[in-house]
PQR file of N, CA, C, O and H, with PARSE charges and radii, in Angstrom:
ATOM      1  N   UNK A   1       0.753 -13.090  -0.747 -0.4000 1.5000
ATOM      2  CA  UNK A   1       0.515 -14.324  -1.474 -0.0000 2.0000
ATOM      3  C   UNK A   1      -0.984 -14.549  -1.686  0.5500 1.7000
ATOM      4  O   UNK A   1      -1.563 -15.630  -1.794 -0.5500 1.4000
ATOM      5  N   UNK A   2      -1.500 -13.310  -1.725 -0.4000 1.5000
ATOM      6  CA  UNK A   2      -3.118 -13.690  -2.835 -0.0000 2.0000
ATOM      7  C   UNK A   2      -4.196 -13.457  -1.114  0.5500 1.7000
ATOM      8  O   UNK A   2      -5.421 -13.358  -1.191 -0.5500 1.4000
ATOM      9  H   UNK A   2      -1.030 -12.432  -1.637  0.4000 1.0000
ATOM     10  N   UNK A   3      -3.510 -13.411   0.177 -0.4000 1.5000
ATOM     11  CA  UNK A   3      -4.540 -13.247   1.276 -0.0000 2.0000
ATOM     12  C   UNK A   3      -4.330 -11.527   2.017  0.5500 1.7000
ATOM     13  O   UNK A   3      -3.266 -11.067   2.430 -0.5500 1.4000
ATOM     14  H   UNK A   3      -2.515 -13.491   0.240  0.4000 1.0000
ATOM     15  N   UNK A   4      -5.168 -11.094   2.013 -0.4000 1.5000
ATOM     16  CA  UNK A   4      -5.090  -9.756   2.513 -0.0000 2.0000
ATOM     17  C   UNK A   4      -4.396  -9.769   3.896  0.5500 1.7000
ATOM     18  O   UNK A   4      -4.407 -10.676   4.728 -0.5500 1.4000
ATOM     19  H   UNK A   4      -6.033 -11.468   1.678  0.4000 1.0000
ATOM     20  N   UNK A   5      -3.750  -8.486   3.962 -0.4000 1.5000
ATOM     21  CA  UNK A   5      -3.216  -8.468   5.680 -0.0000 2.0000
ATOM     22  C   UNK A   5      -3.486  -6.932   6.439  0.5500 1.7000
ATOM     23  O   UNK A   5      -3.846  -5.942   5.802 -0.5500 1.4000
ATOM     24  H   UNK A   5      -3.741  -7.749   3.287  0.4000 1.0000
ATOM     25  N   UNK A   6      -3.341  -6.937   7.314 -0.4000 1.5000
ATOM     26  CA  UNK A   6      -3.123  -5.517   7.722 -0.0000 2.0000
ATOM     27  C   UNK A   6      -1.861  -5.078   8.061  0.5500 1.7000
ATOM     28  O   UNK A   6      -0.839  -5.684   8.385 -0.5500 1.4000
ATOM     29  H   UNK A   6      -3.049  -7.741   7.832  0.4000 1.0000
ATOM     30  N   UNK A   7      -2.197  -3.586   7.888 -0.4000 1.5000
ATOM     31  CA  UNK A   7      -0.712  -3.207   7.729 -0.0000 2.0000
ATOM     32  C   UNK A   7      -0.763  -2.585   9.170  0.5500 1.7000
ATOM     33  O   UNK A   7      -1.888  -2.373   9.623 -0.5500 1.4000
ATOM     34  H   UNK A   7      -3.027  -3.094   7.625  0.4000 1.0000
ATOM     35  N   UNK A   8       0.360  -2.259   9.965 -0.4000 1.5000
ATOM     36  CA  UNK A   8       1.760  -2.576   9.562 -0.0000 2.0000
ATOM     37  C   UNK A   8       2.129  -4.268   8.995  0.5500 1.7000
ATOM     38  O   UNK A   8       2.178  -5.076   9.923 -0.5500 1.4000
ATOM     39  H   UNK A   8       1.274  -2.432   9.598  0.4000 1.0000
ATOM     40  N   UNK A   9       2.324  -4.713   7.915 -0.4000 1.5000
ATOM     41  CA  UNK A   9       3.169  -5.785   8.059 -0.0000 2.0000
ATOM     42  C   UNK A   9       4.463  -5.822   7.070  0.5500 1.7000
ATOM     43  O   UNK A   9       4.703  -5.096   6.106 -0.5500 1.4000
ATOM     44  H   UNK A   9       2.284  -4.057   7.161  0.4000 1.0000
ATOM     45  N   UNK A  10       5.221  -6.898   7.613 -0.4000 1.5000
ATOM     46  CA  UNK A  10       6.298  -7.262   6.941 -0.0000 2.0000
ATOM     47  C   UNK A  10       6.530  -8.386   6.061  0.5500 1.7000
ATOM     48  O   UNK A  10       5.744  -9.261   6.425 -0.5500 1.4000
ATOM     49  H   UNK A  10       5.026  -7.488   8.396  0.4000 1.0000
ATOM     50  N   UNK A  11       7.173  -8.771   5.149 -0.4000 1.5000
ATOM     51  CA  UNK A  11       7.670  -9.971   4.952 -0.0000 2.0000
ATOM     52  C   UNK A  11       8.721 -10.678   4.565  0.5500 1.7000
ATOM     53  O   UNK A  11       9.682 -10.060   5.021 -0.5500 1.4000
ATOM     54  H   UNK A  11       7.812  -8.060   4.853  0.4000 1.0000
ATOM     55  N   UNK A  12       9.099 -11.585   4.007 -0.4000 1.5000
ATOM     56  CA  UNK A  12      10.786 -12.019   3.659 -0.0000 2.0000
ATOM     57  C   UNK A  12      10.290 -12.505   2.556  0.5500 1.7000
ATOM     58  O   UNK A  12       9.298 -13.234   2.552 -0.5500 1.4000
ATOM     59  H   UNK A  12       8.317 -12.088   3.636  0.4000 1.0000
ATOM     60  N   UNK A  13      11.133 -12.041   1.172 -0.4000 1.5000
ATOM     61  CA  UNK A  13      10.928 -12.517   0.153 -0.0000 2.0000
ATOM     62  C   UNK A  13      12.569 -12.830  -0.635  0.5500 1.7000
ATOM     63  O   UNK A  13      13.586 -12.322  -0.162 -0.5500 1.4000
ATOM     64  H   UNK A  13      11.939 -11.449   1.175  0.4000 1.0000
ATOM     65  N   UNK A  14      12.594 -13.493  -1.550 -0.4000 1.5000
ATOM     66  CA  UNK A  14      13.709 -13.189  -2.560 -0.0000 2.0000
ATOM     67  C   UNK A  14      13.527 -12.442  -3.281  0.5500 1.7000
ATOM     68  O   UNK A  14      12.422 -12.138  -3.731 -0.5500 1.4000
ATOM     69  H   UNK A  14      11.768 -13.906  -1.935  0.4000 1.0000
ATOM     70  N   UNK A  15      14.751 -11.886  -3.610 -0.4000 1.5000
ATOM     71  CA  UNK A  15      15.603 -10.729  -4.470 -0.0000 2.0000
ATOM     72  C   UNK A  15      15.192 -11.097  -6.007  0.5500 1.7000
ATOM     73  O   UNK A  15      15.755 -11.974  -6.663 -0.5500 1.4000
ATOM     74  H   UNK A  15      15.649 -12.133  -3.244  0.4000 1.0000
ATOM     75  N   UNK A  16      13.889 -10.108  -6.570 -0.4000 1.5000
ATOM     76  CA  UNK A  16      13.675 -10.216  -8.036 -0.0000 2.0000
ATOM     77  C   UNK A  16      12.199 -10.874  -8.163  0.5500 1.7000
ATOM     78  O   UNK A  16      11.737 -10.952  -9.301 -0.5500 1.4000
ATOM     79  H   UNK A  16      13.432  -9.395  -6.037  0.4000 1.0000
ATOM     80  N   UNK A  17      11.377 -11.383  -7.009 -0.4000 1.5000
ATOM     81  CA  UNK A  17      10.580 -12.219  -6.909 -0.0000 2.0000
ATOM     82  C   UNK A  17       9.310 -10.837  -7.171  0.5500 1.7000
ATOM     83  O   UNK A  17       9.506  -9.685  -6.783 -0.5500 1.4000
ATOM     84  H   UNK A  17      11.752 -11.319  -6.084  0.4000 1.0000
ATOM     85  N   UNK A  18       8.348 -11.190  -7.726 -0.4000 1.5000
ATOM     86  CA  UNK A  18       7.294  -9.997  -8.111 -0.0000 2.0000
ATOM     87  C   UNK A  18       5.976 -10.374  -7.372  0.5500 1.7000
ATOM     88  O   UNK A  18       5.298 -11.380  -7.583 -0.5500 1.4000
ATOM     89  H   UNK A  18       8.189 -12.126  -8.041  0.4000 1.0000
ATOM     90  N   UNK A  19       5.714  -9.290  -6.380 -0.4000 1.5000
ATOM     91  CA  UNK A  19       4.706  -9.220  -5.757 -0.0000 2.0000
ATOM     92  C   UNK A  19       3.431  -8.143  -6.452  0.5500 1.7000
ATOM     93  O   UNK A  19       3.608  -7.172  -7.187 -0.5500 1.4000
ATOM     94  H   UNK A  19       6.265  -8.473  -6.209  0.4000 1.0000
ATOM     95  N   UNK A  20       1.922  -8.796  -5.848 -0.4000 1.5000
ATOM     96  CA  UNK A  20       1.628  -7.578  -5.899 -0.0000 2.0000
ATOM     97  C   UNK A  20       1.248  -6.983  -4.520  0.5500 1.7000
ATOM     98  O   UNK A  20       1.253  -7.694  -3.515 -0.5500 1.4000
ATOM     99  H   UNK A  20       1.778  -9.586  -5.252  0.4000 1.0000
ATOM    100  N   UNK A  21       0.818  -5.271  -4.474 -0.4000 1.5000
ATOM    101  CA  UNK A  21      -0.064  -5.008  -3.127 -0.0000 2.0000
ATOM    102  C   UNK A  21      -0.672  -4.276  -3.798  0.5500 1.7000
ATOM    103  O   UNK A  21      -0.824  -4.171  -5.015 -0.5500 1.4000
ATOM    104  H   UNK A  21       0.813  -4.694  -5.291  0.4000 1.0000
ATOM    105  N   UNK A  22      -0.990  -3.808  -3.042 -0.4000 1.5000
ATOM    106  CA  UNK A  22      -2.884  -3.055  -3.028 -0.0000 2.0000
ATOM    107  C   UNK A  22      -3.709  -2.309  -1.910  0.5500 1.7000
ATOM    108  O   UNK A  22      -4.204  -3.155  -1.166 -0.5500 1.4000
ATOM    109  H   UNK A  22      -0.866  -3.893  -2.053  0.4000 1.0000
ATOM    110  N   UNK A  23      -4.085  -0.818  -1.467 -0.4000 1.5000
ATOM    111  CA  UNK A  23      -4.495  -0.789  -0.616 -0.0000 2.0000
ATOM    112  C   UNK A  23      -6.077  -0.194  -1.364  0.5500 1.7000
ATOM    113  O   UNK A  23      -6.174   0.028  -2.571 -0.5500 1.4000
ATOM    114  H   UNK A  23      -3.683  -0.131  -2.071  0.4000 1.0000
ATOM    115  N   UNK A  24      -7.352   0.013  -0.262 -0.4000 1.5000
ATOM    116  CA  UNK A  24      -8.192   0.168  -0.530 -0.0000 2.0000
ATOM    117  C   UNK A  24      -8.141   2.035  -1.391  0.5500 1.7000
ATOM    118  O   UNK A  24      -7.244   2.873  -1.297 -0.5500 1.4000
ATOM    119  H   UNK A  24      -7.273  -0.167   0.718  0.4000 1.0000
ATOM    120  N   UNK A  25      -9.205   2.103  -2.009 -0.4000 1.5000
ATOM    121  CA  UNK A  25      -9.096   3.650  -2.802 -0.0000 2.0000
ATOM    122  C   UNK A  25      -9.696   4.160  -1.636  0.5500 1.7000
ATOM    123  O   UNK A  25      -8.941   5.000  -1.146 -0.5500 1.4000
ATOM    124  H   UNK A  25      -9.933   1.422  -2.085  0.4000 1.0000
ATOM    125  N   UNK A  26     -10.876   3.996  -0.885 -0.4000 1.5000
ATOM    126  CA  UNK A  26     -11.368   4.459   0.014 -0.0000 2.0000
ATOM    127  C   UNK A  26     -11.703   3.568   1.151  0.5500 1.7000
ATOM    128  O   UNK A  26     -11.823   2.343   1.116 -0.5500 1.4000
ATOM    129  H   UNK A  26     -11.489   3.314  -1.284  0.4000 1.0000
ATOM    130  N   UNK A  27     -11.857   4.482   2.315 -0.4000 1.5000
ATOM    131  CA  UNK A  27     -12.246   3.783   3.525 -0.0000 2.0000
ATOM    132  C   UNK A  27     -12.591   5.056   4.433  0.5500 1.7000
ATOM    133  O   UNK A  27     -12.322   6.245   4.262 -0.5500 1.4000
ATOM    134  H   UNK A  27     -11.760   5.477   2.344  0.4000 1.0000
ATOM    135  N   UNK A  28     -13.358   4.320   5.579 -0.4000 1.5000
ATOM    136  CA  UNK A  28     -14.103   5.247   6.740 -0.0000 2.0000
ATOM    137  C   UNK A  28     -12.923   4.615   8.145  0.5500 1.7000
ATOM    138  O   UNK A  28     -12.422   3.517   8.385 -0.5500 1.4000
ATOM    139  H   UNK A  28     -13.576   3.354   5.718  0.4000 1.0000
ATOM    140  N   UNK A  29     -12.866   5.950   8.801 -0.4000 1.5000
ATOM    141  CA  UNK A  29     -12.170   5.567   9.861 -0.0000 2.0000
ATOM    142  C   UNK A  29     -12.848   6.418  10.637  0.5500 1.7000
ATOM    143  O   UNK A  29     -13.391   7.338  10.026 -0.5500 1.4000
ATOM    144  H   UNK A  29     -13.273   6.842   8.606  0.4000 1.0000
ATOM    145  N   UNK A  30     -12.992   6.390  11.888 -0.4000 1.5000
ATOM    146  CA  UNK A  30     -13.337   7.531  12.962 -0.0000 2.0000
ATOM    147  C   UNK A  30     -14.445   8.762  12.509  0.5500 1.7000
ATOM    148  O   UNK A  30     -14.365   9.987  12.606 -0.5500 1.4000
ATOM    149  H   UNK A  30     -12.551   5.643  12.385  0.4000 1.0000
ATOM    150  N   UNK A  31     -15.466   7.905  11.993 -0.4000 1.5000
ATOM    151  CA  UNK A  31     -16.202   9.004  11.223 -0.0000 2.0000
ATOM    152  C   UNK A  31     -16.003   9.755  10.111  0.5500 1.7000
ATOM    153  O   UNK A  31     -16.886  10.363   9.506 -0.5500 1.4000
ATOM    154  H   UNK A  31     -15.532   6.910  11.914  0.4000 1.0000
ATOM    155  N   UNK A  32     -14.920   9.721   9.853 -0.4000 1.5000
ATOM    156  CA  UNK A  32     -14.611  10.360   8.387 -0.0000 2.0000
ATOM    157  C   UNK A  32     -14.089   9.449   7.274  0.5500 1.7000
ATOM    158  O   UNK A  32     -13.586   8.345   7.481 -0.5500 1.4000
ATOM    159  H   UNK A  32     -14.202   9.228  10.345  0.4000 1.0000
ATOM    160  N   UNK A  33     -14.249   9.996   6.116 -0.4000 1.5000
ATOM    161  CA  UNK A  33     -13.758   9.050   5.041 -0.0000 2.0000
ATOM    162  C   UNK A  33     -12.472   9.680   4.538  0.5500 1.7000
ATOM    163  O   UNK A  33     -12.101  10.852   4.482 -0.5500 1.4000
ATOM    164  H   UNK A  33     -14.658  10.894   5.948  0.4000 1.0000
ATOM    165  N   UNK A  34     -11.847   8.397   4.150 -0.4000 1.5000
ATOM    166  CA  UNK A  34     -10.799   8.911   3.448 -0.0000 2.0000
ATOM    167  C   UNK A  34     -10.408   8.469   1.910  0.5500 1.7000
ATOM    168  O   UNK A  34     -10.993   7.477   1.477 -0.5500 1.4000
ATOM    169  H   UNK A  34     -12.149   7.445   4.196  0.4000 1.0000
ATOM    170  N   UNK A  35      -9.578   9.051   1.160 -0.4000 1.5000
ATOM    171  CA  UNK A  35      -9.702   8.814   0.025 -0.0000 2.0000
ATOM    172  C   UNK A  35      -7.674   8.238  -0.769  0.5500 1.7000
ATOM    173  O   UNK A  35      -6.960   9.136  -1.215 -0.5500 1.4000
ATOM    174  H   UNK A  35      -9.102   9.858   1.512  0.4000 1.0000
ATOM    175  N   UNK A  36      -7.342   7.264  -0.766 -0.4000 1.5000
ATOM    176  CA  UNK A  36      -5.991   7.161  -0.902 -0.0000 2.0000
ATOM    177  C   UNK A  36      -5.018   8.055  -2.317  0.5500 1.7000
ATOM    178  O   UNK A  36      -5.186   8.133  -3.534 -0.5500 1.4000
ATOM    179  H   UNK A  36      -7.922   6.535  -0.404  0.4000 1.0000
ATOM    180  N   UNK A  37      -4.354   8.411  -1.686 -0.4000 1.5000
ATOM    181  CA  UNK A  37      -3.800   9.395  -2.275 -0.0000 2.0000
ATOM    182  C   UNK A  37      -2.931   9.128  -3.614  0.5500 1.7000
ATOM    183  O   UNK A  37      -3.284   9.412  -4.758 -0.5500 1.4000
ATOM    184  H   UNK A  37      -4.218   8.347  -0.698  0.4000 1.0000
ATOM    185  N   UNK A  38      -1.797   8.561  -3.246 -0.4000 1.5000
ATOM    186  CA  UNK A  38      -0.611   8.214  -3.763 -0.0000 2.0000
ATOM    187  C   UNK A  38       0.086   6.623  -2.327  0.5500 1.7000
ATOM    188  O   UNK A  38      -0.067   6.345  -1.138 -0.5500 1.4000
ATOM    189  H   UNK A  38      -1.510   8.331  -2.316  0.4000 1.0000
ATOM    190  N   UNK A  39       0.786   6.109  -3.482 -0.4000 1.5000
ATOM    191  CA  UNK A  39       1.739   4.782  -2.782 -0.0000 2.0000
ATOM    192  C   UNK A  39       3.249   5.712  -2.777  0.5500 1.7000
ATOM    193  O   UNK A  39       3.491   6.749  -3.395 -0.5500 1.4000
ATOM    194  H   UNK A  39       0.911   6.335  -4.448  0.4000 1.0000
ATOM    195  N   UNK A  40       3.920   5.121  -2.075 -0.4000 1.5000
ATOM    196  CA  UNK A  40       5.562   6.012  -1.400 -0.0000 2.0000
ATOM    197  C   UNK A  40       6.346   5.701  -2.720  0.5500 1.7000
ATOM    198  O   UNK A  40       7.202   6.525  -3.041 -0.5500 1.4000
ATOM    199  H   UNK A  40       3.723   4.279  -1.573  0.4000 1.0000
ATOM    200  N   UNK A  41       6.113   4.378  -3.693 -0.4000 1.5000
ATOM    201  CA  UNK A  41       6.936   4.482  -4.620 -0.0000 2.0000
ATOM    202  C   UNK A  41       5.970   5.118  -6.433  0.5500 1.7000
ATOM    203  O   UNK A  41       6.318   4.775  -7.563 -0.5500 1.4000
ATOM    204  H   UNK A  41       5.417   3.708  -3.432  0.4000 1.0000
ATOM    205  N   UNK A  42       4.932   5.946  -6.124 -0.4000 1.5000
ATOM    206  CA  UNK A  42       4.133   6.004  -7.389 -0.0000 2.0000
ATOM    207  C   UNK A  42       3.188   5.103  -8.090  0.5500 1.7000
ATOM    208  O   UNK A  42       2.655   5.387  -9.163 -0.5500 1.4000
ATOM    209  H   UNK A  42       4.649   6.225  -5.207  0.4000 1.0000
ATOM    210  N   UNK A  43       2.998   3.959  -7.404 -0.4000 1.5000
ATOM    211  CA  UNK A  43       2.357   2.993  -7.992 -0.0000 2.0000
ATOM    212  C   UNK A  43       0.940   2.923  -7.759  0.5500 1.7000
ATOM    213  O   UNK A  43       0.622   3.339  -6.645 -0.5500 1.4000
ATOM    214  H   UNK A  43       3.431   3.728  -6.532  0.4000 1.0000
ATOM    215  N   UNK A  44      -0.332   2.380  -8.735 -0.4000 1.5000
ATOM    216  CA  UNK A  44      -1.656   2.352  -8.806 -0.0000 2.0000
ATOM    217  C   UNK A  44      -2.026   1.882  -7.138  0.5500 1.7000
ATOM    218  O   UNK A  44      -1.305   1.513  -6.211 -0.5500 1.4000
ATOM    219  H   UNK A  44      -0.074   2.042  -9.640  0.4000 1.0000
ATOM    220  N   UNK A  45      -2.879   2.005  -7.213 -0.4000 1.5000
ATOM    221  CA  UNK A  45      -3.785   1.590  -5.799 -0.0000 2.0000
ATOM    222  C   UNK A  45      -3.512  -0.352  -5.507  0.5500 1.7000
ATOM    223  O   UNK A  45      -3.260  -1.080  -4.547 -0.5500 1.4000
ATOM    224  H   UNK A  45      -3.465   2.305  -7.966  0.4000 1.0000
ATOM    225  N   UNK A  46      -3.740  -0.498  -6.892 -0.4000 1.5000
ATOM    226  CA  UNK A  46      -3.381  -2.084  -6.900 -0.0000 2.0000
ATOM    227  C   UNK A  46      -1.886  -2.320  -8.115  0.5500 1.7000
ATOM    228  O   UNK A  46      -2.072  -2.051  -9.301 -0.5500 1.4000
ATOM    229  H   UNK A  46      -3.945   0.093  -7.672  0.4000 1.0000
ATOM    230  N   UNK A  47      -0.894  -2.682  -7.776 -0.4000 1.5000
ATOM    231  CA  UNK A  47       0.364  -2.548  -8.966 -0.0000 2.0000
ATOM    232  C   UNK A  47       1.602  -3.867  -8.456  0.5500 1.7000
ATOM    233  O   UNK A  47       1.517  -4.341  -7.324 -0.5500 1.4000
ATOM    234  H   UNK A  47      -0.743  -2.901  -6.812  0.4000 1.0000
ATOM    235  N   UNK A  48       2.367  -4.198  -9.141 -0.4000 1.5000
ATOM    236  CA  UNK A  48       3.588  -5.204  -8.693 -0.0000 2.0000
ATOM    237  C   UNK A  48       4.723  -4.226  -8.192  0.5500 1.7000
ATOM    238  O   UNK A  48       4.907  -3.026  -8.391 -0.5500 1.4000
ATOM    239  H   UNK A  48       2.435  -3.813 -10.061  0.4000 1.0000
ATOM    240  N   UNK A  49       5.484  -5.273  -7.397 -0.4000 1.5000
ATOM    241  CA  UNK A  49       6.936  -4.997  -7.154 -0.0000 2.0000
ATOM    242  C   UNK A  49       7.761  -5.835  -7.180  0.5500 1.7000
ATOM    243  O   UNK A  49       7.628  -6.848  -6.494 -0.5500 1.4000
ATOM    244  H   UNK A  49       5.334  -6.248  -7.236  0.4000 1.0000
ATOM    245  N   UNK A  50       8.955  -5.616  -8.066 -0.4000 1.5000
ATOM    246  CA  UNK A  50       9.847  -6.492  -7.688 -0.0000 2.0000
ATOM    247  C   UNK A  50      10.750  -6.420  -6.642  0.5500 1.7000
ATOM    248  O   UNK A  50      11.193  -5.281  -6.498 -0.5500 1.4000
ATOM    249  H   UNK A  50       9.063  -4.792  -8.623  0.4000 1.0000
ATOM    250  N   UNK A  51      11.170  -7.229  -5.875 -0.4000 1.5000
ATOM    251  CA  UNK A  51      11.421  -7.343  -4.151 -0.0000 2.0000
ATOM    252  C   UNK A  51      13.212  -6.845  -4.425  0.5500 1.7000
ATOM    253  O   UNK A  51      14.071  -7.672  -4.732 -0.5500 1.4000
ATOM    254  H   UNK A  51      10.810  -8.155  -5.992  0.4000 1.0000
ATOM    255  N   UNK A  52      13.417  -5.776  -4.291 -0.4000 1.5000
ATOM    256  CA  UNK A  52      14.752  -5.353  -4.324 -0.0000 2.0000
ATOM    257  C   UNK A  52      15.681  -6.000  -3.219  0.5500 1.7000
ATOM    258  O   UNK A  52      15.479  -6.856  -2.358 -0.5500 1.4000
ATOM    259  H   UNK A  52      12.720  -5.103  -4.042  0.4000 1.0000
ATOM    260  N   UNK A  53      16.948  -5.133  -3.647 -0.4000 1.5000
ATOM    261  CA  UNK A  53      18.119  -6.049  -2.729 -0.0000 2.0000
ATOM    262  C   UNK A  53      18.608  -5.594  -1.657  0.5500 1.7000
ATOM    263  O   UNK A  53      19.635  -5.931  -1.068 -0.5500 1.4000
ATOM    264  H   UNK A  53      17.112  -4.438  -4.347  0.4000 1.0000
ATOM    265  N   UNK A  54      17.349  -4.300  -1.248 -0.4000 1.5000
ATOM    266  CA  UNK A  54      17.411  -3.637   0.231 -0.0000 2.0000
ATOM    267  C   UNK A  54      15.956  -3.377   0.580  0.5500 1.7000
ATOM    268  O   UNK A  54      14.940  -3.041  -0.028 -0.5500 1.4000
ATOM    269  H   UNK A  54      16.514  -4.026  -1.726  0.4000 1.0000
ATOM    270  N   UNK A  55      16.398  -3.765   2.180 -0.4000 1.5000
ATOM    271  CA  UNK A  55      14.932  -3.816   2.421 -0.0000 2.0000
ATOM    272  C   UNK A  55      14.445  -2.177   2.153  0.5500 1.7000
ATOM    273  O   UNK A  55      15.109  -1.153   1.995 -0.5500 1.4000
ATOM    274  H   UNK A  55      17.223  -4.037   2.675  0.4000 1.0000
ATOM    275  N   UNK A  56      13.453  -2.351   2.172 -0.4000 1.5000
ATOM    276  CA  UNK A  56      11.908  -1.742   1.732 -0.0000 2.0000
ATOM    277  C   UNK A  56      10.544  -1.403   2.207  0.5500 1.7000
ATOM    278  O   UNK A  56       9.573  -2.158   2.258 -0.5500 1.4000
ATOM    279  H   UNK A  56      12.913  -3.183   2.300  0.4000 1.0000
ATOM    280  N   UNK A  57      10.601  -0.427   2.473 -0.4000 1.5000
ATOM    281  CA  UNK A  57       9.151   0.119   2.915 -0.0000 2.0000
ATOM    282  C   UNK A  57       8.402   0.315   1.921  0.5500 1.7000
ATOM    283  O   UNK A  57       8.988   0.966   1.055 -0.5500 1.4000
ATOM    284  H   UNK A  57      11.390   0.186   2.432  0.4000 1.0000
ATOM    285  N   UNK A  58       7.132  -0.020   1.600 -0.4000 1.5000
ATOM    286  CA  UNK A  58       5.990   1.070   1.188 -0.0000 2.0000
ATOM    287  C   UNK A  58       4.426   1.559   1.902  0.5500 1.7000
ATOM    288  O   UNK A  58       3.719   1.092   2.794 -0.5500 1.4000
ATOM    289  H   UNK A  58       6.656  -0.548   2.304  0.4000 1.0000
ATOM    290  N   UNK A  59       4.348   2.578   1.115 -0.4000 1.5000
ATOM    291  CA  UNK A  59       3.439   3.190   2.174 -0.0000 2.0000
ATOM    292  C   UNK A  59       2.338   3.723   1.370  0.5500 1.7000
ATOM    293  O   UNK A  59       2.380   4.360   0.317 -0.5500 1.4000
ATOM    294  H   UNK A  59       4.923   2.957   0.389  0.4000 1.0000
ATOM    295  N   UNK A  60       1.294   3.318   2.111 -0.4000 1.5000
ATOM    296  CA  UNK A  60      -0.185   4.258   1.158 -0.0000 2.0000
ATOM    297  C   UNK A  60      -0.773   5.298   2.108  0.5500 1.7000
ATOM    298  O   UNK A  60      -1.209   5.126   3.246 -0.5500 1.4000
ATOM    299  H   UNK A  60       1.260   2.802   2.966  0.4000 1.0000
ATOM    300  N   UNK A  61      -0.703   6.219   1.511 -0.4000 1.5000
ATOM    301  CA  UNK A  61      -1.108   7.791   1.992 -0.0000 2.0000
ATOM    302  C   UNK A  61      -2.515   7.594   1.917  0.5500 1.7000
ATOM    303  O   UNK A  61      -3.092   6.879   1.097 -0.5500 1.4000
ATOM    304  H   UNK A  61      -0.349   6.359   0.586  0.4000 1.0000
ATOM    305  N   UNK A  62      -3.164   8.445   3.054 -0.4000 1.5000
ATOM    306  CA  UNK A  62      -4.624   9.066   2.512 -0.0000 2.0000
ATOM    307  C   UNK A  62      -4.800  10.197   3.124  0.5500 1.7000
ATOM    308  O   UNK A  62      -4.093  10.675   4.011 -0.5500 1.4000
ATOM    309  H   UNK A  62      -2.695   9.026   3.719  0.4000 1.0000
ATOM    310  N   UNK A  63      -6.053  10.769   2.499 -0.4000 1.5000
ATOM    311  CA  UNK A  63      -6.373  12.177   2.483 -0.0000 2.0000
ATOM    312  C   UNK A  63      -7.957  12.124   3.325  0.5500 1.7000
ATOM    313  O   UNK A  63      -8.967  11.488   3.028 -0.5500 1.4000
ATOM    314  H   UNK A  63      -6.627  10.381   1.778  0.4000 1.0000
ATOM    315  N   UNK A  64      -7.766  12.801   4.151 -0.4000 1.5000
ATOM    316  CA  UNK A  64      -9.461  12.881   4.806 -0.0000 2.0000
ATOM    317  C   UNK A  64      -9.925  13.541   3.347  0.5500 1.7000
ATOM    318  O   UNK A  64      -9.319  14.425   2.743 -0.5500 1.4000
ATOM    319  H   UNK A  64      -6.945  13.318   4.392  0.4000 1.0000
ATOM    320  N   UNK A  65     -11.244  12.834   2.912 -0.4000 1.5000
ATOM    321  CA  UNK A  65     -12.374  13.535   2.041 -0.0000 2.0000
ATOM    322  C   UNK A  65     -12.431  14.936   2.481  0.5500 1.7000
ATOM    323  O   UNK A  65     -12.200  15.061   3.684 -0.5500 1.4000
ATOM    324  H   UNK A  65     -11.736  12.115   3.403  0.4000 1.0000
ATOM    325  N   UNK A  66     -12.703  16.156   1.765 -0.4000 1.5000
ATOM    326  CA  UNK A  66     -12.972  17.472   2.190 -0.0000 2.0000
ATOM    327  C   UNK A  66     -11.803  18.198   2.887  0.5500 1.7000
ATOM    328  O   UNK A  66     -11.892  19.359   3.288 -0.5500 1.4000
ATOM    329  H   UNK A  66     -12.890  16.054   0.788  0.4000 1.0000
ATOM    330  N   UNK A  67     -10.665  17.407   3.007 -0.4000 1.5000
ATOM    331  CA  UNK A  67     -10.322  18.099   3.607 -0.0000 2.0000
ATOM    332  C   UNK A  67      -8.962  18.800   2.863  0.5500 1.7000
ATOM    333  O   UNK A  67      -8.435  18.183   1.938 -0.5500 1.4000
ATOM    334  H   UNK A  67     -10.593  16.464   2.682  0.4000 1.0000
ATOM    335  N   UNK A  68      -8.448  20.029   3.270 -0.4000 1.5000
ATOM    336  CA  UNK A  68      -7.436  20.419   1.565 -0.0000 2.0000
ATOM    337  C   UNK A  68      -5.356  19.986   2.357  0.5500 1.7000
ATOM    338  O   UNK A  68      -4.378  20.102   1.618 -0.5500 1.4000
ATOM    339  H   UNK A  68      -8.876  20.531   4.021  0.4000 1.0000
TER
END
C-alpha cells in the first residue's frame, strides 16, 4: 500500500484487487553486489498484480555481479 517492506512478507488482500511490487535492480550484500535477475512470475523490476484466487508467492531472484 505505497510503504516499502521487507521481504519475507505476506499479506491478505481481495480477489481481483491490483497491487503493485517492486524489488531493487541492484543491491550490495556481504560485500558483493548483486544484480536482480528476473521476478517468479516474469514481471519488470517494478509491475502490478492482480491478487488471484490462490494464494501466491512471488519471488525476486538475483545474480551476484561477475558471477556466471
Amino acid at each position: 500500500d505505497g510503504q516499502p517492506v521487507t521481504a519475507p512478507f505476506s499479506f491478505d488482500s481481495v480477489v481481483g484487487m491490483v497491487r503493485t511490487i517492486g524489488a531493487p535492480t541492484s543491491m550490495r550484500l556481504n560485500q558483493l553486489n548483486y544484480s536482480l535477475t528476473a521476478w517468479s512470475d516474469g514481471g519488470a523490476a517494478t509491475h502490478t498484480i492482480a491478487t488471484p484466487t490462490v494464494n501466491t508467492s512471488y519471488t525476486a531472484t538475483y545474480k551476484a555481479k561477475g558471477k556466471r
